[in-house]
C-alpha positions, -999 to 999 in steps of 0.1 A, spaced: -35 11 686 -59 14 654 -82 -16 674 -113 -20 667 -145 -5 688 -145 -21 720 -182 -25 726 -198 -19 762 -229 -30 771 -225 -55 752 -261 -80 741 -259 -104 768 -218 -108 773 -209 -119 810 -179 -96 819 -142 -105 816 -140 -116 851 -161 -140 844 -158 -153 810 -121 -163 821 -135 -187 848 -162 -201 829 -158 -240 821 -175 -245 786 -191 -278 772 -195 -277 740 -229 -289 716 -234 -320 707 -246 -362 719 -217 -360 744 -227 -324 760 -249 -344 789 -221 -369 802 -194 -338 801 -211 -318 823 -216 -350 842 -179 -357 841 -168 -319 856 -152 -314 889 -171 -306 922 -160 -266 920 -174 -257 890 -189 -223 896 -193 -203 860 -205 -229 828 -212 -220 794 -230 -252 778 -258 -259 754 -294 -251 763 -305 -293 755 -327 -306 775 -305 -336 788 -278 -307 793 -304 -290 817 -310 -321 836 -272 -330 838 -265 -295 853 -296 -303 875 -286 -331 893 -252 -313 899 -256 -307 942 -222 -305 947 -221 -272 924 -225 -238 942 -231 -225 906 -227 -180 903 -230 -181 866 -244 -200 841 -248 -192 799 -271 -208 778 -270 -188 751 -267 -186 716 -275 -223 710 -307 -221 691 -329 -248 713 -366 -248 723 -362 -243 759 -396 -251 767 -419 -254 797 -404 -277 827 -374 -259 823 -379 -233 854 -389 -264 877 -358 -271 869 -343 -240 876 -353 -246 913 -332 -272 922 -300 -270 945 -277 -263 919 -291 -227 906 -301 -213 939 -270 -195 942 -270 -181 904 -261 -146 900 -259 -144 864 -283 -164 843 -280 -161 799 -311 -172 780 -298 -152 750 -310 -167 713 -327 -196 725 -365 -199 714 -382 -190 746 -419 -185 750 -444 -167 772 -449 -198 794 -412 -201 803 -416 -169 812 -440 -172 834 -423 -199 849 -389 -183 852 -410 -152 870 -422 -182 896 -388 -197 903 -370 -182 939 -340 -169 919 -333 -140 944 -294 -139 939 -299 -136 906 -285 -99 896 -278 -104 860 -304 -117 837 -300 -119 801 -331 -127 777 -324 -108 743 -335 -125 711 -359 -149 728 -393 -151 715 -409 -132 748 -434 -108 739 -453 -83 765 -471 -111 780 -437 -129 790 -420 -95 795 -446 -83 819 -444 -117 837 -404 -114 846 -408 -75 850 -434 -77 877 -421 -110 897 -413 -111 932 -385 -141 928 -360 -116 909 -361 -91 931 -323 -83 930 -322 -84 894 -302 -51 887 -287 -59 851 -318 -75 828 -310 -75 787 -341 -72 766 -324 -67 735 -345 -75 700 -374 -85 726 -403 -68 715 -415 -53 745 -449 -32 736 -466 -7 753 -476 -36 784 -441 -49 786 -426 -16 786 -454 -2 816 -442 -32 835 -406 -28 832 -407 9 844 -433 11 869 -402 -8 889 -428 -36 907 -406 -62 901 -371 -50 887 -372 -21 909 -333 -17 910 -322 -19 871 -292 2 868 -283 -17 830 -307 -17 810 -304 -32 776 -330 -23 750 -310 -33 719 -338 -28 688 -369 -34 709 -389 -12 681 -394 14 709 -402 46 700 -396 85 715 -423 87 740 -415 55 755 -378 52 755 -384 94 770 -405 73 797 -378 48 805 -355 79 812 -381 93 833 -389 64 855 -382 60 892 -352 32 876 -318 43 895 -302 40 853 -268 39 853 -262 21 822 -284 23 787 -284 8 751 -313 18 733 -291 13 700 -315 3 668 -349 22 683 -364 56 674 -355 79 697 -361 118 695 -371 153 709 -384 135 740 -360 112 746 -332 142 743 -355 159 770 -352 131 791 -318 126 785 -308 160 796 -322 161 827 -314 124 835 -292 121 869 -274 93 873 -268 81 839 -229 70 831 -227 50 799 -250 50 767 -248 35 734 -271 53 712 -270 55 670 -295 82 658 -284 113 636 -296 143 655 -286 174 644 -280 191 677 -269 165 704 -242 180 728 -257 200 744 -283 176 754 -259 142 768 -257 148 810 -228 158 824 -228 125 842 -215 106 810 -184 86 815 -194 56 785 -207 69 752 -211 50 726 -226 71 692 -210 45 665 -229 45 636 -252 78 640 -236 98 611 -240 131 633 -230 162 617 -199 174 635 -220 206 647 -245 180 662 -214 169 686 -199 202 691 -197 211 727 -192 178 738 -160 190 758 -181 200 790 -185 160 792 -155 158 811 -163 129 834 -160 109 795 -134 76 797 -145 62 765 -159 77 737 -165 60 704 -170 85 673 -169 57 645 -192 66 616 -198 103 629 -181 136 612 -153 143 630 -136 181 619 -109 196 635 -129 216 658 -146 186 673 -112 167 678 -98 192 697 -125 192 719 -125 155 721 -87 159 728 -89 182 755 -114 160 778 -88 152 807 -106 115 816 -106 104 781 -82 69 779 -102 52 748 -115 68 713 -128 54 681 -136 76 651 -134 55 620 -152 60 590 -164 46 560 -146 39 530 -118 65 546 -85 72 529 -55 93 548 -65 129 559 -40 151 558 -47 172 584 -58 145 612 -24 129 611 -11 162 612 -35 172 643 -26 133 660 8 140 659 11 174 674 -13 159 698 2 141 734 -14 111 732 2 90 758 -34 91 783 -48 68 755 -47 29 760 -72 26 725 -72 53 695 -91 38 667 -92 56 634 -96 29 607 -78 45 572 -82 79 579 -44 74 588 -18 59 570 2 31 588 33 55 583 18 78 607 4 54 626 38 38 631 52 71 644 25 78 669 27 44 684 
């Protein structure tokens, strides 16, 4: 089971359940007529963000459409495409993915004026939004139920970041994704801080510090994070609440991560990158939730005493156990 990471909360990936139903069109001249060609009970579509795509999907009244990605496909989507938006077809969207298309502030604006109020999942990282649009979407009253919105490489600022926290519009955001968003301490501290019922934060590829740790701490309802800053001293700090963490790629000390067993709500922990002695893997080995670990390294050959620790260990709890080369495939063959 040397896999590797699985990554939760992930930029702007619908969830299993509904990546299996989605009926995907792929790029190209023809993209228009084969949405036009689909059945009548098409409810999940991946296709490209062209214009004549948009107006296919449009004029589709017989769809009750619940999920619809239009990501990743590089295209202008430009003003006019909200009005579209407001048509029969998307009235019933609950998951909507603008991710990597080159959107501007006046799509925003227009996507914060569209009655989208089933929407729950909204996806807008790598867009061009910048505060402006940000503060638009944040403070609508059409995307009221929006509970999941990804903001990842969106550069937020000081005014997109007031509006996303101050809850007037996405009031109810319990996954948040802030993927590189150039925030730094005091504000990501003040997203932990706000009246948002978190459940769910990436704030991987930001700046994060003392304050942030403060906030951290003391935060309530938080169950998954995917962070990657060294601290030297982070245990003690990550709430008790914690059943996701995600530290791949901090390069923690192992004393930074020492004390980590009292997180013993933890299903999934991933380690990669991080030092990991023997004293922090047998804490890691004695949380009793724990089903998934990853703690690959860089440039790793065979340690000696990890295979020998993995193989006095009972492992059978763990569905994933990713540890790269730090053990040969001889042991790795005995354990599995």
């Amino acid at each position: 089971m040397n896999q590797k990471p699985h990554t939760f909360l992930a930029r702007g990936v619908f969830p299993a359940e509904v990546r299996s139903a989605l009926v995907r069109v792929a790029a190209g001249r023809a993209a228009a007529d084969a949405v036009r060609a689909l059945s009548s009970d098409v409810t999940a579509l991946q296709a490209p963000a062209q214009p004549e795509v948009l107006s296919a999907i449009a004029e589709r009244d017989d769809w009750a459409l619940e999920h619809l990605d239009l990501g990743n496909h590089v295209y202008s989507v430009g003003v006019g495409s909200a009005e579209m938006l407001a048509r029969p077809v998307f009235r019933t969207l609950r998951s909507l993915r603008l991710t990597g298309n080159r959107i501007g502030n006046d799509l925003g604006h227009e996507l914060a004026a569209t009655n989208l109020d089933q929407l729950t999942w909204l996806q807008l990282g790598g867009t061009r939004l910048t505060a402006a649009g940000v503060r638009a979407v944040c403070a609508s009253e059409h995307l009221l139920g929006v509970r999941r919105p990804g903001l990842g490489l969106v550069k937020l600022g000081k005014g997109g970041l007031r509006a996303l926290v101050r809850g007037q519009g996405f009031s109810e955001v319990e996954d948040l994704d802030l993927y590189a968003c150039e925030l730094q301490d005091p504000e990501l501290a003040t997203v932990l801080s706000s009246s948002l019922p978190l459940r769910r934060l990436n704030v991987r590829f930001n700046q994060p510090g003392p304050a942030f740790l403060q906030a951290l701490a003391e935060h309530p309802t938080l169950e998954a994070l995917k962070l990657q800053h060294r601290y030297e001293a982070l245990a003690p700090q990550l709430p008790s609440t914690l059943k996701w963490l995600d530290l791949a790629g901090s390069e923690c000390p192992e004393a930074a991560l020492l004390g980590i067993r009292r997180l013993r709500a933890l299903t999934r922990l991933d380690l990669s990158h991080n030092e990991v002695g023997p004293a922090l893997l047998a804490e890691v080995l004695s949380l009793p939730a724990l089903t998934w670990l990853e703690m690959s390294a860089h440039d790793s050959a065979p340690e000696p005493w990890l295979e020998k620790a993995l193989l006095e260990a009972d492992l059978s709890r763990f569905v994933r156990l990713g540890v790269g080369e730090r053990v040969s495939n001889a042991t790795l063959s005995t354990l599995w």
